[in-house]
N, C-alpha and C positions, 0 to 999 in steps of 0.2 A: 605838217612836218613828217617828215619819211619816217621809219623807226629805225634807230641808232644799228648800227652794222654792226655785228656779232666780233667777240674776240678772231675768232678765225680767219676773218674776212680783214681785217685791220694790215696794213702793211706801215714798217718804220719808214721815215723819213728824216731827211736830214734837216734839219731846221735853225738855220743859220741864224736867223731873225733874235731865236731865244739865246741860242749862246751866244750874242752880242750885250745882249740883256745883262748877263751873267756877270758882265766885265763891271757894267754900272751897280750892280748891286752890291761887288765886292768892295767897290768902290766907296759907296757911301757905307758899309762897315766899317770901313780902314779910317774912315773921315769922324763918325762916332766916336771910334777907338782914341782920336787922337782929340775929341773934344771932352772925353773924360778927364782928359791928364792936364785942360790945359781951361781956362777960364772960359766959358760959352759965351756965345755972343747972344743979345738979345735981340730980342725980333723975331719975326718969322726964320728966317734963317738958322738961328739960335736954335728954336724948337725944332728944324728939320730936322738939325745935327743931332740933336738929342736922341731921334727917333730911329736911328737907325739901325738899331739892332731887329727891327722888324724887317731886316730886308732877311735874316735866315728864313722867315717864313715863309718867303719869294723862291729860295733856294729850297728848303724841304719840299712845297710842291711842285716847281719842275725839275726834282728830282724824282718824282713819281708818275709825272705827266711823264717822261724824255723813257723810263725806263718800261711803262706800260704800251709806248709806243714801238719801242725797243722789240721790246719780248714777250709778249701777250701771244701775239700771231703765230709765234714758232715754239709754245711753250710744250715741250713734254714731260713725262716723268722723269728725264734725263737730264734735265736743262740745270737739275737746283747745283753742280758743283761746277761744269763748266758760268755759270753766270757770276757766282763767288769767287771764280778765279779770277772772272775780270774785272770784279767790282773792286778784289784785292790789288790787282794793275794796276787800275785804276786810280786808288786815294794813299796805298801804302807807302810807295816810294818817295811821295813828297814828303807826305808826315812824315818819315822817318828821314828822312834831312833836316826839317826841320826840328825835330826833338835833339838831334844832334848837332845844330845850332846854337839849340838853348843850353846846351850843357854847362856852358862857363856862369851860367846865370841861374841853376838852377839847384837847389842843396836837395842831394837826393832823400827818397825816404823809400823804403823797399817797397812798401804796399800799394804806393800812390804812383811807382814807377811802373810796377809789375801792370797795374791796371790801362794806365797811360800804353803802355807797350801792347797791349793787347784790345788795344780801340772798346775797354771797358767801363770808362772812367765815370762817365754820364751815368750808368746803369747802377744808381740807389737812390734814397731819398731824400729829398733838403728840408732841412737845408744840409750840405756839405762842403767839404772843400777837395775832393776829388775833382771834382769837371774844370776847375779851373790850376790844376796841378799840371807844370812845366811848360802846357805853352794854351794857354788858356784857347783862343779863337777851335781849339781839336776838339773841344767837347761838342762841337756839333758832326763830329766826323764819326765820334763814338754813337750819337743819335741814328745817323747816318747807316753803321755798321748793323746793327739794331731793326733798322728797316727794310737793309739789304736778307737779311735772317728769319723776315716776317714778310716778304715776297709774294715765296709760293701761296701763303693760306691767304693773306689778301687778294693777289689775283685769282683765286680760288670764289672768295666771297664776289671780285667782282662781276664775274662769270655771273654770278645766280641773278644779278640785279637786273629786270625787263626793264621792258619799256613803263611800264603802271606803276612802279615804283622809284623810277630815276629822280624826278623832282622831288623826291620824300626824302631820299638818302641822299640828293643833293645840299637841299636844305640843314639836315641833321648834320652831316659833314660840316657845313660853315660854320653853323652854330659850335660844335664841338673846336674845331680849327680857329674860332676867334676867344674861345674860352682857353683852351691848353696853353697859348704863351701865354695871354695874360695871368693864370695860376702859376705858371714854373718862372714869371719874372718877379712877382710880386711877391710871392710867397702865401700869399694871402687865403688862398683858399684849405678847406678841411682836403680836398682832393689832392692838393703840391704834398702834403706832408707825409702822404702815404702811398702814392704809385711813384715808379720811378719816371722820371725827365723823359727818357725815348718816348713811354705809354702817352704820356700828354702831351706830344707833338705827332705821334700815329696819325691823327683825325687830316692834319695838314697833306701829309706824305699822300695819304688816303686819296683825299680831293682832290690829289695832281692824278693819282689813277683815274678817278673817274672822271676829270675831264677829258680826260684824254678817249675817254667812250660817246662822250656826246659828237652829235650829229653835228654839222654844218648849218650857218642859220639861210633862211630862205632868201633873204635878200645881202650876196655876199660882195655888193658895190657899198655896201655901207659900213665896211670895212673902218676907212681914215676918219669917219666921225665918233665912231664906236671907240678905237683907241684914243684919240682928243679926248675923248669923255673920259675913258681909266686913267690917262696922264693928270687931268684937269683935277679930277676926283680924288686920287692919291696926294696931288701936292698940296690939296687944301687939309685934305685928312691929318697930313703929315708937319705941315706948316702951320696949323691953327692948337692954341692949348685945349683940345678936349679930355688932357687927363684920359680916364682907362679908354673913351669912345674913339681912341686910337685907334684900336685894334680891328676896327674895321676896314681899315686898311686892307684887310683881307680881299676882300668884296671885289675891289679893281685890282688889285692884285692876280686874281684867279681870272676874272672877264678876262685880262690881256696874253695871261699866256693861250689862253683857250684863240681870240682872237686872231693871235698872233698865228698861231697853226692851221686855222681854219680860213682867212681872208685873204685874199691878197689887197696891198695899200702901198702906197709911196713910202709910208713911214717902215713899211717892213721891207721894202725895197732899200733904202739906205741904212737899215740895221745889219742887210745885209753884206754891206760893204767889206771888204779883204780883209784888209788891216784891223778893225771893228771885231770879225771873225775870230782874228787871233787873237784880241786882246782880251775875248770870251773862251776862247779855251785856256790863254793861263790863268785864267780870273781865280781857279782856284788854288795856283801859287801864291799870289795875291793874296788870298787871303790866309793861307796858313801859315806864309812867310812873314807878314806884318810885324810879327812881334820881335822875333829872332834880328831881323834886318833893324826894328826901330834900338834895339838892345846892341846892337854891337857899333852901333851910329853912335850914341852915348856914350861906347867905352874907349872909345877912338876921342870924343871930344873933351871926355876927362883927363885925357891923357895928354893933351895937348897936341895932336898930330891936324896937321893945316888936311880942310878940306878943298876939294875942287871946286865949292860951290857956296853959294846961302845957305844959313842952315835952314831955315826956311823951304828949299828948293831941292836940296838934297835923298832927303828920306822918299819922298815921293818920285825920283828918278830912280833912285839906284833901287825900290822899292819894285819899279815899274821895266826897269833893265834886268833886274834878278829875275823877276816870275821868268820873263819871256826867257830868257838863256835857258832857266831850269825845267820851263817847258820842253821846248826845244832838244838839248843837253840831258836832262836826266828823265822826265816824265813819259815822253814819247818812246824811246829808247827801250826804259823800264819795262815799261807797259807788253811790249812785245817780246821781250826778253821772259817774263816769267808766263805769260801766255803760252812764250812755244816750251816752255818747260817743263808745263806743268800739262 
């Protein structure tokens, strides 16, 4: 195997494949979200739904994978406030729609609002009831923020990592990355009660940097077998009751975005499709809109006003009409707006 090409040598790419991904993983969130509130079905399917709060950890590492590809290559001493501005671009202007969404639904409290308002909220120990204050699905954005802020000294560390030590600290990463949700969901461990949430999801973020430094594998025609296998692998993991050996999940989780970037295959070829594409870039209206849009659906049906539709059929259109408009309408818009602003 060649040895891994140095941060500097690295160039970004666009990587369609994964922000297609993105669409589906917000997807089965939104699908969780609504089998909490509502009787689970049993069977495999049942447990899928159940588990789908593992897909943020799909989202923390290619959030680390996308932004180490991003900006490793071009990084200087200069880069730490242009790259905050557009991280700020980036996730502010949805959430803050969304919070001003949730207003009608939401009974203020200064502490919990100030925090919420300032992508704080995640940032203490549990248990709490901060992270889930005004529109709950944002306490991974406050993660998020958190990680955007611990950047530079990780791509820092990940510089120093050779070749003799990559499987050491790759290993140690998963290990840590299948431990941190499982302690920040269950509560269960001496570690939840005393770091804050963002610290024990670090390990995840992490693993997305450093896959994003491994090599290409030798034989890159073995591409569409290798992803069958993370497909095949996750929906057993995800579809069978192993109780906490869930969280291994992890495992084909990381193989395929690493895949995905590194291979080409038929299957990344039709990830790559148009419309696929954009339903990956609002994926993250999608998910921060969720709660807002399923909340004012309910206040319209108590009220008695006729819908267009099933109610059944409803929340999931206008769920999936909103992200794209507010993509489209306010995200894109945004984005460039406080870019050239600032």
């Amino acid at each position: 195997m060649p040895p891994p090409p140095t941060l500097a040598e690295r160039r970004p790419s666009r990587l369609h494949s994964l922000t297609s991904l993105r669409f589906f993983a917000a997807a089965y969130v939104v699908a969780f979200h609504l089998t909490l509130r509502k009787a689970r079905a049993h069977g495999p399917l049942g447990i899928f739904l159940a588990h789908g709060y593992l897909a943020v950890s799909f989202f923390f590492m290619l959030s680390g994978f996308l932004l180490t590809r991003t900006y490793a290559a071009k990084w200087t001493s200069r880069s730490f406030r242009p790259f905050l501005v557009a991280r700020f671009a980036r996730i502010y202007p949805v959430y803050l729609l969304a919070l001003l969404l949730q207003l009608p639904f939401y009974t203020a409290e200064s502490h919990k609002t100030a925090a919420v308002l300032l992508m704080v909220q995640s940032w203490t120990t549990l248990p709490s009831r901060f992270p889930d204050a005004w529109n709950y699905p944002a306490w991974t954005l406050s993660v998020e923020w958190f990680f955007y802020l611990s950047f530079p000294v990780l791509l820092a560390l990940l510089a120093r990592i050779r070749r003799p030590g990559l499987a050491v600290a790759l290993t140690i990463l998963l290990a840590l990355a299948i431990d941190g949700p499982q302690a920040a969901i269950t509560r269960a461990s001496w570690l939840c009660r005393h770091v804050p949430l963002p610290l024990l999801r670090l390990p995840e973020f992490f693993l997305g940097m450093l896959l994003a430094t491994l090599p290409p594998a030798k034989q890159p025609r073995a591409g569409r077998a290798a992803i069958a296998l993370c497909l095949v692998a996750f929906l057993l993991l995800l579809s069978l009751n192993l109780h906490r050996l869930v969280i291994l999940v992890i495992v084909p989780f990381a193989a395929l975005i690493w895949i995905l970037a590194r291979q080409e295959s038929r299957i990344r070829t039709w990830l790559e499709f148009a419309p696929l594409v954009l339903l990956g870039q609002a994926s993250y209206a999608i998910y921060i809109l969720q709660t807002p849009i399923r909340n004012w659906i309910a206040l319209c049906i108590s009220r008695g006003l006729e819908l267009p539709a099933p109610r059944s059929l409803i929340y999931p259109v206008l769920l999936l009409i909103g992200s794209l408009v507010t993509f489209i309408v306010v995200e894109q818009p945004a984005r460039r707006w406080i870019r050239l602003l600032a």
